[in-house]
C-alpha positions in Angstrom: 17.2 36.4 -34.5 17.4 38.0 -31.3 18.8 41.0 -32.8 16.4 41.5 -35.4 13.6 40.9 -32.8 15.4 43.9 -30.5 15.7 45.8 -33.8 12.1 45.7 -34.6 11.4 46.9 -31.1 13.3 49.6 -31.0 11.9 50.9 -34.8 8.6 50.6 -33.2 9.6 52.4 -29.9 11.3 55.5 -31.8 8.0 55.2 -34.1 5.6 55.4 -30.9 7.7 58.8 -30.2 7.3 60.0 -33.1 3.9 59.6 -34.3 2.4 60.9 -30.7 4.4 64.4 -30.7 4.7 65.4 -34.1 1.5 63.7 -35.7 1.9 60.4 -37.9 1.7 63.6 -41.3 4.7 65.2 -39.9 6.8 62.1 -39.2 8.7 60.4 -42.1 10.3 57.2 -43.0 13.6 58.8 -42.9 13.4 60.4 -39.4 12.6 57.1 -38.4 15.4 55.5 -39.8 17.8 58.2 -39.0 16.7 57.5 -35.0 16.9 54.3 -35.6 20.0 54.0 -37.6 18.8 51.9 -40.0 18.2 52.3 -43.9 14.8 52.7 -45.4 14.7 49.0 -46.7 15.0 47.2 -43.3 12.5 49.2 -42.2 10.6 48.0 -45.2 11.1 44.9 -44.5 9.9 44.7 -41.3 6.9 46.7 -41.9 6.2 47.0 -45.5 4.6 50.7 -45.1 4.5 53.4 -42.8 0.6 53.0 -42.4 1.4 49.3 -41.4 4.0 50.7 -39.2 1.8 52.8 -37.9 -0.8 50.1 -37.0 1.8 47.5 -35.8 2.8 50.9 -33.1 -1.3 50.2 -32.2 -1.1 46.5 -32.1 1.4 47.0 -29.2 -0.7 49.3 -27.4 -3.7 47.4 -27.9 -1.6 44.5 -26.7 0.0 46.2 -23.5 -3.9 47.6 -22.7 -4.3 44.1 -22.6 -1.9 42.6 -21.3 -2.0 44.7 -18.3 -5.5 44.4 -18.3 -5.4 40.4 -17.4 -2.0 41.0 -14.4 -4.8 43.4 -12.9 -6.9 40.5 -12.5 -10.2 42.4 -11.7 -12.8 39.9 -9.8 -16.3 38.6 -11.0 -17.6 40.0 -7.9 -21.3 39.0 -6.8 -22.2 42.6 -6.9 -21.9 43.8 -10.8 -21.7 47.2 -9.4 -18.4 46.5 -7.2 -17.1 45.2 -10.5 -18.0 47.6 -12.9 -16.3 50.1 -10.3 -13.0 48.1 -9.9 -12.8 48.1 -13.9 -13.5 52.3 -13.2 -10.7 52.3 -10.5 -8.3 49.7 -13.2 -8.9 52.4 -16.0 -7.8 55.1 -13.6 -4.6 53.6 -12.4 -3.9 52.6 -16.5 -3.8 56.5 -17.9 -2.0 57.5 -14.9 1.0 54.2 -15.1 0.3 54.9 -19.3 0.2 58.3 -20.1 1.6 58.3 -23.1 -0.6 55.4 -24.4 -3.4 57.5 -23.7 -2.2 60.6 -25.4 -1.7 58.6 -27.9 -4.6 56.9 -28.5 -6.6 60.4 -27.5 -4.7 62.4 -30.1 -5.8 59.6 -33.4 -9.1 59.3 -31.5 -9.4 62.9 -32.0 -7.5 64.3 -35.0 -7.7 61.2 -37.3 -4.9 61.8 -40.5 -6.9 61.9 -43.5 -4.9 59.2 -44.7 -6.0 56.8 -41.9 -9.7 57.3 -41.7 -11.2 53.9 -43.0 -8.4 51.9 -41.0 -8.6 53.8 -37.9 -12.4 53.0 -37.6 -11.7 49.6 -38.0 -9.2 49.9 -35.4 -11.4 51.9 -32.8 -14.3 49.1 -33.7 -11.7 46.7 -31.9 -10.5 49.0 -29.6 -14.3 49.7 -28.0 -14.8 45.9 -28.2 -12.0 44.8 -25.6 -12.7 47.9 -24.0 -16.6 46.8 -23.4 -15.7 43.4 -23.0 -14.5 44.9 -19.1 -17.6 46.1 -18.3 -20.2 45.3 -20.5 -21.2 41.8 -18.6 -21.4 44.1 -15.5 -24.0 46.1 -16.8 -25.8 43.0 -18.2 -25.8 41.9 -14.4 -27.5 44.8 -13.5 -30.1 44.9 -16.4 -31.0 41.2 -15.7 -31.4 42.6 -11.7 -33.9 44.6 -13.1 -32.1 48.2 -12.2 -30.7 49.3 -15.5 -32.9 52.8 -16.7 -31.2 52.7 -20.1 -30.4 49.9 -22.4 -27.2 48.4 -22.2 -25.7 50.1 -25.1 -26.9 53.5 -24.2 -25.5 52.7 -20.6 -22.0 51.2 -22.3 -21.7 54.9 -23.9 -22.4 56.6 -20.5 -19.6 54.6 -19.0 -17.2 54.7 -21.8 -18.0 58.7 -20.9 -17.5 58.4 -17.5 -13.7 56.6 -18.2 -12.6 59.0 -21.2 -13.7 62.7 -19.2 -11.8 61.1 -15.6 -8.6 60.0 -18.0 -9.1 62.7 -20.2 -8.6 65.0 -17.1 -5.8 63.0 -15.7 -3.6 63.5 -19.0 -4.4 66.9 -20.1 -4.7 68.7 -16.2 -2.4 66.2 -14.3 -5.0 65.5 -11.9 -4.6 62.7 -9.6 -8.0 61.8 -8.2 -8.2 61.0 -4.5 -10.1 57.8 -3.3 -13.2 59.8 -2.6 -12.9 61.8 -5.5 -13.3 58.4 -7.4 -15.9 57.0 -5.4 -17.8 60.5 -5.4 -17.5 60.6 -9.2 -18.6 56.6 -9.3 -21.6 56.8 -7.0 -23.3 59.8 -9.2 -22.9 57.4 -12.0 -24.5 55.0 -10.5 -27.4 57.3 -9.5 -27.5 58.1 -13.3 -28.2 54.3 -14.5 -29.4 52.3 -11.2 -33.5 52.4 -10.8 -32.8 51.6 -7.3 -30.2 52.5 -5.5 -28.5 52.6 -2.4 -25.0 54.5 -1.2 -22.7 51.9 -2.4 -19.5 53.3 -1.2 -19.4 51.6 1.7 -19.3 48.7 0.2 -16.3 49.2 -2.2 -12.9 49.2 0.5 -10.3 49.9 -1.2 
C-alpha cells in the first residue's frame, strides 16, 4: 500500500512540473506516464482523468497552503491591525518558501484552459474562501472599532490586492522585500482603509 501511496505521489509531483511550465493544453497523459514510468491505466486508475488529475495537483496545493498556514500559527492579537499585518508578513514569507505554488496558481489564475473554466471558478471560489478566512475577521475587528472607510468586502478585495501585487512582484522580479519595505508598503494600506489612524509601525516588532 505504501508503494502505491509513493506512486501516486510521485504521478502527482511530475504532474505539478508539468502542468506549471508547459500549460495543462500542452501536457499529455503519456508524457506523464513516460516520467513517471507507468502505463496509461494506472494512471487511470488513480485519477480517472487528466482534469481530475489536474485538480487532485490543486487539492495538494490547496492543502500545503494550508497546512503551512496552521505551523505558522499567526496570533489573534488584541490589535486586528497587528494581525491582519502578520497574515501580510505570513503571505510574504509563503511565495518566497513556495514559488512554484504561486506560479502556479498565478498562471491558471490568469490563463484559465478553456477546458477548465466552470471548474476552475469553483476552485478559485474555495481558494478566496480560506484565503479570506486569514484576514477577513481582522477587518471585521476593525469595522466593529468603527475605523473601516469601506465595507468589508470592498476592503477584503483591497487586501487580497495588496498580497497578489507584493507576491506577484516577488515571483516575476525576484524581489525580496526588506522589513521596512513591508511595513512601508503595510502602513499606506492601512492609511487607505483606517478612518483614524496612527503610525502603527512601531507597534509591529518583528
Amino acid at each position: 500500500m505504501e508503494n502505491c501511496t509513493n506512486k501516486r505521489e510521485e504521478i502527482l509531483n511530475i504532474s505539478f512540473e508539468f502542468f506549471l511550465t508547459r500549460g495543462y493544453e500542452a501536457t499529455t497523459i503519456r508524457m506523464i506516464c513516460k516520467k513517471a514510468d507507468v502505463e496509461p491505466p494506472t494512471l487511470y486508475y488513480y485519477f480517472g482523468s487528466k482534469k481530475k488529475l489536474f485538480f487532485a495537483v490543486v487539492e495538494q496545493i490547496l492543502k500545503d497552503y494550508i497546512d503551512t498556514k496552521n505551523e505558522s500559527k499567526i496570533a489573534n492579537n488584541i490589535d486586528s491591525r497587528i494581525s491582519l499585518m502578520q497574515i501580510y508578513v505570513f503571505s510574504i514569507n509563503y511565495a518566497i518558501k513556495h514559488t512554484s505554488n504561486i506560479k502556479f496558481y498565478f498562471r491558471y489564475k490568469l490563463f484559465i484552459p478553456s477546458e477548465l473554466v466552470k471548474d476552475i471558478e469553483t476552485f478559485m471560489v474555495k481558494t478566496y474562501d480560506n484565503k479570506k478566512q486569514l484576514y477577513k475577521s481582522c477587518i471585521c475587528k476593525i469595522r466593529d472599532e468603527g475605523l473601516l472607510i469601506n465595507n468589508v468586502e470592498i476592503t477584503c478585495q483591497m487586501f487580497e490586492r495588496l498580497v497578489d501585487e507584493t507576491t506577484f512582484s516577488i515571483i516575476f522580479s525576484d524581489w525580496r522585500p526588506s522589513d521596512e519595505e513591508i511595513y512601508d508598503r503595510f502602513n499606506n494600506f492601512c492609511k487607505s482603509i483606517i478612518k483614524v489612524r496612527d503610525d502603527c509601525s512601531n507597534k509591529y516588532g518583528n
